[in-house]
N, CA, C and O atoms as CSV, one atom per row, in Angstrom:
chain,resi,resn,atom,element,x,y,z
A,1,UNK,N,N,96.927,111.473,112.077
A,1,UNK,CA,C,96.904,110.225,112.827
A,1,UNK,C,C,97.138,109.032,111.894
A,1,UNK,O,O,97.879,108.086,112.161
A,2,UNK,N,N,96.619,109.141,111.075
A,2,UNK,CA,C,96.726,108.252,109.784
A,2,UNK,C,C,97.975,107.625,109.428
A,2,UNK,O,O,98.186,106.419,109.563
A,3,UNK,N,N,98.933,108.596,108.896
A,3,UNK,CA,C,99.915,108.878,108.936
A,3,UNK,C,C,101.203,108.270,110.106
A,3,UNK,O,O,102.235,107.631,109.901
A,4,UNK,N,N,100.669,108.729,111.181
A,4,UNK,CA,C,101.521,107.964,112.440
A,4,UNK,C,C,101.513,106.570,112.472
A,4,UNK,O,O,102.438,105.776,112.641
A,5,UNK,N,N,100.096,106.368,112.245
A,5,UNK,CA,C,99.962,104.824,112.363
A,5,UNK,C,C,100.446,104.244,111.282
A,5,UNK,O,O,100.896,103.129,111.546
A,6,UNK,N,N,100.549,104.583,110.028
A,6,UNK,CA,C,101.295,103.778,109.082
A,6,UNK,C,C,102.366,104.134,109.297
A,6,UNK,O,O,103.134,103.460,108.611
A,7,UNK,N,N,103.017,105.028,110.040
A,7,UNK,CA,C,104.894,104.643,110.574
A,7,UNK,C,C,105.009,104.175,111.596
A,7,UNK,O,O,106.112,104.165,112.142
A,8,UNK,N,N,103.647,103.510,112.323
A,8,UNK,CA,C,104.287,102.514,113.370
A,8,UNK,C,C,104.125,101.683,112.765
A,8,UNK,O,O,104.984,100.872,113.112
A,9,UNK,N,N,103.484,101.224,111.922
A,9,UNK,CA,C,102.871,100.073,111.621
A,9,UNK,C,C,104.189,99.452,111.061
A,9,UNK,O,O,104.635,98.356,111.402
A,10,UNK,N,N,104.692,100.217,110.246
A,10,UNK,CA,C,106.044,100.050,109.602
A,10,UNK,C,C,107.429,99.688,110.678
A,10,UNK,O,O,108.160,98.706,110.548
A,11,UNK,N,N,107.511,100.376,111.366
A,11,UNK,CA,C,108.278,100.215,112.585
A,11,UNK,C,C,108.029,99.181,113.564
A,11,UNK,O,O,108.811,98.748,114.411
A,12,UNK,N,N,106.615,98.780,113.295
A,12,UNK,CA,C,106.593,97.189,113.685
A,12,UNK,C,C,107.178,96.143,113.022
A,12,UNK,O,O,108.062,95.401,113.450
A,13,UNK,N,N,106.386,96.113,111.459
A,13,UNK,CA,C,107.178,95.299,111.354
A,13,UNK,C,C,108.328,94.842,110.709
A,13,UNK,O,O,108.466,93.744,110.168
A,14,UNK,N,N,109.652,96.300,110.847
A,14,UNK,CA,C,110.965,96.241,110.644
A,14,UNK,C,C,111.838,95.508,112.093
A,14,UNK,O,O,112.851,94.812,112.164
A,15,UNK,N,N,110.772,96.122,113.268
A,15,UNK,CA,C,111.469,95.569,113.924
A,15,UNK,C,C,111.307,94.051,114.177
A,15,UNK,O,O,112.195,93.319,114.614
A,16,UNK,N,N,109.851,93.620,113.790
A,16,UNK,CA,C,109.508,91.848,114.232
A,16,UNK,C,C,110.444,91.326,113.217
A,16,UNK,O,O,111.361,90.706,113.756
A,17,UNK,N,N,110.512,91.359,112.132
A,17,UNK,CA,C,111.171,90.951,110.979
A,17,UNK,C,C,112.624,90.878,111.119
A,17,UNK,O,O,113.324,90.104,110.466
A,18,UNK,N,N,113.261,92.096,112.399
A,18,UNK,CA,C,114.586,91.773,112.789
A,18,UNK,C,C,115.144,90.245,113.993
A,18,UNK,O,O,116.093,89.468,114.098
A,19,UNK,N,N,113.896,90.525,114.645
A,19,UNK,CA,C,113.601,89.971,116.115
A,19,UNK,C,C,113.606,88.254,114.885
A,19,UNK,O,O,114.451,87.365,114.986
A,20,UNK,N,N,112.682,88.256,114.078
A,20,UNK,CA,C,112.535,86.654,113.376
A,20,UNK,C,C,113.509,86.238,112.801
A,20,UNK,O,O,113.842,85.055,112.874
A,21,UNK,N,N,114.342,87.378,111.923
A,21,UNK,CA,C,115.674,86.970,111.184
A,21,UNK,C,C,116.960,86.107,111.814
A,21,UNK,O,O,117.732,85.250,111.384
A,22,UNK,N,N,116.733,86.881,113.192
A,22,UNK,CA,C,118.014,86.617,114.093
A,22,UNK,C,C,117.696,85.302,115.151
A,22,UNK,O,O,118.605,84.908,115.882
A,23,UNK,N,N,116.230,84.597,115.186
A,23,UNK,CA,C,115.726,84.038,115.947
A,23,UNK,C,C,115.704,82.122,114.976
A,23,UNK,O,O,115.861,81.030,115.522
A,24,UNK,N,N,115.539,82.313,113.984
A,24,UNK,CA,C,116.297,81.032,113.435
A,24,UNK,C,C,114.629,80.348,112.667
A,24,UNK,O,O,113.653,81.047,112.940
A,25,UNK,N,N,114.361,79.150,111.827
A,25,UNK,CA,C,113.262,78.662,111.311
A,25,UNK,C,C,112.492,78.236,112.647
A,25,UNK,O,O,111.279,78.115,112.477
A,26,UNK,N,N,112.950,77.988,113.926
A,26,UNK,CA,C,112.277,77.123,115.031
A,26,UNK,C,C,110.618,78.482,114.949
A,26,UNK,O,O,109.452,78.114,114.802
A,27,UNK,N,N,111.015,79.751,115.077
A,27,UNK,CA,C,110.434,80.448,115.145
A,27,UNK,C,C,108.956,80.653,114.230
A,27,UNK,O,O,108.204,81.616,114.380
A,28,UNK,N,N,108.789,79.799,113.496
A,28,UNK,CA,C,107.806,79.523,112.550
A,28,UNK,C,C,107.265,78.170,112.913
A,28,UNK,O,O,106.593,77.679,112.007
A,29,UNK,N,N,107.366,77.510,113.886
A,29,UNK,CA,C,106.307,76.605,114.232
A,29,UNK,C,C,104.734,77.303,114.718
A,29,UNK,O,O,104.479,78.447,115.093
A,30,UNK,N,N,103.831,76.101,114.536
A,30,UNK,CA,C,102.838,76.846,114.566
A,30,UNK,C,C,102.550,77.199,116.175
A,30,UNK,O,O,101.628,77.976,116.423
A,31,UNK,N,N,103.281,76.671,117.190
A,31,UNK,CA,C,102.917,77.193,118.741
A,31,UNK,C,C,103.877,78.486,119.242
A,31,UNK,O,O,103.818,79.038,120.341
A,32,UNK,N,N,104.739,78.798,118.171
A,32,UNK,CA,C,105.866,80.219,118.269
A,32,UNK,C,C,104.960,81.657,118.215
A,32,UNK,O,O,104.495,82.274,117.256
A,33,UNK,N,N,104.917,81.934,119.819
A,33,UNK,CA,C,104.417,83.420,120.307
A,33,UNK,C,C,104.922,84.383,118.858
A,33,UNK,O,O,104.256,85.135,118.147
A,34,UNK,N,N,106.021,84.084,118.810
A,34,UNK,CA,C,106.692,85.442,118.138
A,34,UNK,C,C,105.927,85.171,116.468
A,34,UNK,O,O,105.098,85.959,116.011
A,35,UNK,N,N,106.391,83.945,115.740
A,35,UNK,CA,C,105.358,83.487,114.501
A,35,UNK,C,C,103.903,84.503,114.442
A,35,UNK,O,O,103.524,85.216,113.513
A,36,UNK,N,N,103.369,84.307,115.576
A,36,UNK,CA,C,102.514,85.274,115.548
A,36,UNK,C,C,101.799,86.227,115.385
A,36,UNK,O,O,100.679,86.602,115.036
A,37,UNK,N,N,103.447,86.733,115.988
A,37,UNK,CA,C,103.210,88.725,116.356
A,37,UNK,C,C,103.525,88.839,115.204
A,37,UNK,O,O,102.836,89.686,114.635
A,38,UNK,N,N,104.785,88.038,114.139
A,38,UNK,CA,C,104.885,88.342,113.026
A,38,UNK,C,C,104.240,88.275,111.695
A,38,UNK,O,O,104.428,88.925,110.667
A,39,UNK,N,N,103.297,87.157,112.040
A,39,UNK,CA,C,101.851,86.734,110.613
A,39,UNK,C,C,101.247,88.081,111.189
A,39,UNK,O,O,101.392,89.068,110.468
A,40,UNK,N,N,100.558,88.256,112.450
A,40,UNK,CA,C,99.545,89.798,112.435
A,40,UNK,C,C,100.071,90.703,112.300
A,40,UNK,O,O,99.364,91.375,111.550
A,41,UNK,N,N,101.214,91.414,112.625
A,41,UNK,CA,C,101.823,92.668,112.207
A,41,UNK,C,C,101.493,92.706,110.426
A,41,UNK,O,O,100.767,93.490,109.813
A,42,UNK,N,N,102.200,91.720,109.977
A,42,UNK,CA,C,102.435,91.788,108.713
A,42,UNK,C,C,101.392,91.509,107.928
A,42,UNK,O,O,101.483,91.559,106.701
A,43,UNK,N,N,100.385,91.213,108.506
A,43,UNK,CA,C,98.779,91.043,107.626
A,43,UNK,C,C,97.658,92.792,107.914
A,43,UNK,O,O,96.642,93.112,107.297
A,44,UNK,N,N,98.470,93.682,109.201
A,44,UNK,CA,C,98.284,94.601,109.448
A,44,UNK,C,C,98.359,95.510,108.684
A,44,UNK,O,O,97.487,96.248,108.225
A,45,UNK,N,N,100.194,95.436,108.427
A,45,UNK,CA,C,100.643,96.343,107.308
A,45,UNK,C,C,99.790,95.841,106.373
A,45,UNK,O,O,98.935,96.726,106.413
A,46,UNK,N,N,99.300,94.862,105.351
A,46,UNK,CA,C,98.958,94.605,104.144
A,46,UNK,C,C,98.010,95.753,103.545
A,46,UNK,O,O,98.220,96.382,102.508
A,47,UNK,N,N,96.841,95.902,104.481
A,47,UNK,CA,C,96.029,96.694,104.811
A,47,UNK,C,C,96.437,98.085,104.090
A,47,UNK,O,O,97.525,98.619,104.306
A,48,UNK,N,N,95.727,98.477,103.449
A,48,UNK,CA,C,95.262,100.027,102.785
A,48,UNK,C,C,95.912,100.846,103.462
A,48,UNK,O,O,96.988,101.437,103.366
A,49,UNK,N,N,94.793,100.762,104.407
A,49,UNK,CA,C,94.896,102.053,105.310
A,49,UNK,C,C,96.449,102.434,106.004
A,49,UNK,O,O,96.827,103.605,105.984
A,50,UNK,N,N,97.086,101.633,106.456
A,50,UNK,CA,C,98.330,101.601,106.734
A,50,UNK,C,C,99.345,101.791,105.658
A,50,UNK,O,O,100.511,101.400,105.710
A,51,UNK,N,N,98.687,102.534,104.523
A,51,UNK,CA,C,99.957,102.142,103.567
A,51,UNK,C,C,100.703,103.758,103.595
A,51,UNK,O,O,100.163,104.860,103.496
A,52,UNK,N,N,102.371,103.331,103.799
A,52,UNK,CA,C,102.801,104.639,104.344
A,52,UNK,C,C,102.897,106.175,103.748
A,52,UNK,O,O,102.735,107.316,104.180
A,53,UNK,N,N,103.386,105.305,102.047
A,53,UNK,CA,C,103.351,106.838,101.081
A,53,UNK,C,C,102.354,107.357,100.889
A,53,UNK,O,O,102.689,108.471,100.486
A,54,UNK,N,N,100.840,107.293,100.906
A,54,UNK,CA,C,100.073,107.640,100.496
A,54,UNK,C,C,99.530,108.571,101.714
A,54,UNK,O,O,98.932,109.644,101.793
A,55,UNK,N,N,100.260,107.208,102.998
A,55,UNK,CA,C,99.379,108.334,104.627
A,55,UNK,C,C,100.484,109.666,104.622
A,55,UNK,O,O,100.220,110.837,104.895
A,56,UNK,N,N,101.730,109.115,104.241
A,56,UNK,CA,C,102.607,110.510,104.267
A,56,UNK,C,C,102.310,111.740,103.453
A,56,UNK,O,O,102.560,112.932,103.635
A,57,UNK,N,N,101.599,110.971,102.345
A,57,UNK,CA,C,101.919,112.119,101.052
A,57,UNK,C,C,100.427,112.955,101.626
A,57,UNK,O,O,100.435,114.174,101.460
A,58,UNK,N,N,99.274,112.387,102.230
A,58,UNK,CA,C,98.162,113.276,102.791
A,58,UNK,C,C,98.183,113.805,103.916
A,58,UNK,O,O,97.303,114.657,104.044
A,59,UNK,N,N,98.947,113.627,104.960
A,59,UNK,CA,C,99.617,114.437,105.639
A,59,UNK,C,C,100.251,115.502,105.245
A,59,UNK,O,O,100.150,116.591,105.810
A,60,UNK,N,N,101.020,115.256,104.155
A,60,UNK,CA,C,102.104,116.802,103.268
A,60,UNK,C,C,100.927,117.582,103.416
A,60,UNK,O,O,100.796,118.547,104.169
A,61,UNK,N,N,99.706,116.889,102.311
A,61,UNK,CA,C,98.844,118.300,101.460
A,61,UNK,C,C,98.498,118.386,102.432
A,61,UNK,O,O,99.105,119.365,102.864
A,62,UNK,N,N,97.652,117.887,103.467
A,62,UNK,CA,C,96.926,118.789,104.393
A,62,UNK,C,C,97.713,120.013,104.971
A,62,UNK,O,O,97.268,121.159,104.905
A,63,UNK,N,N,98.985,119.671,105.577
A,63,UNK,CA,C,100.093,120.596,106.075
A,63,UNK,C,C,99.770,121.980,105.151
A,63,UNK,O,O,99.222,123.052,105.409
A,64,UNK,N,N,100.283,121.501,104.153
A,64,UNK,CA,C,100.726,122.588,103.128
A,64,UNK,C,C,98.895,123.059,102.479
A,64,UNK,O,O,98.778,123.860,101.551
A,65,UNK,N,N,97.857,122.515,103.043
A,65,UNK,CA,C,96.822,123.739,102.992
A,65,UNK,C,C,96.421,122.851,101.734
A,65,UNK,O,O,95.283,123.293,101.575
A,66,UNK,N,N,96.591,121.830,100.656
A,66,UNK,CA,C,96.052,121.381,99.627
A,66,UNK,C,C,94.566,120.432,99.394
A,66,UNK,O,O,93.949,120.194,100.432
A,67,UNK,N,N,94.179,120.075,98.531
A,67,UNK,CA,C,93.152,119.084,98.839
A,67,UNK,C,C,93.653,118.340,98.401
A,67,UNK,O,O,94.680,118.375,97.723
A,68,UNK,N,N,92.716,117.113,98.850
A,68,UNK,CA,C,93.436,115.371,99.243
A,68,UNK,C,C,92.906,115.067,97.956
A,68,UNK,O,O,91.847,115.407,97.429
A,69,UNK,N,N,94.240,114.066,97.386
A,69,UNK,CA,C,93.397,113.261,96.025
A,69,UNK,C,C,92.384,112.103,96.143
A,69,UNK,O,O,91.632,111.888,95.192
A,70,UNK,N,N,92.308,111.167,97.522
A,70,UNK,CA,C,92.014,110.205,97.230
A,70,UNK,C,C,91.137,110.220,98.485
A,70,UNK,O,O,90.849,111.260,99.078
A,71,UNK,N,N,90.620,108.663,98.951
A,71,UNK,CA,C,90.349,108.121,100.603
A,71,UNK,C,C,91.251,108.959,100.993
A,71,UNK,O,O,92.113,109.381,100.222
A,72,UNK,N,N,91.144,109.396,102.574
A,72,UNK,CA,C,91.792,110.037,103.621
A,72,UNK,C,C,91.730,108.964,104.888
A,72,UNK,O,O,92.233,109.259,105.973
């Protein structure tokens, strides 16, 4: 589960980050819905727990039967 959620988390915010690129500076005022979604997504990802190589790489070992090096 871990794991999933740090590839949505990621897939969030590749996609807000597309949605802001193409949407112009207006989009960074401070009353911009989207400004928003894009400061919390991206203060989401910052977060540990969401971080993807590490949720991927403990996903592998568990798969493959290993023990975990670190937090799970």
């Amino acid at each position: 589960m871990k794991a999933r959620g740090a590839m949505l988390v990621d897939l969030c915010k590749d996609t807000i980050g597309e949605l802001v690129l193409g949407a112009g500076a207006n989009v960074f005022r401070k009353d911009s819905k989207l400004q928003m979604i894009f400061r919390d997504i991206n203060m989401i990802g910052s977060h540990a727990f969401f971080e993807q190589n590490s949720s991927i790489e403990g996903l592998g070992r568990s798969l493959l039967g290993m023990e975990q090096t670190g937090p799970v």
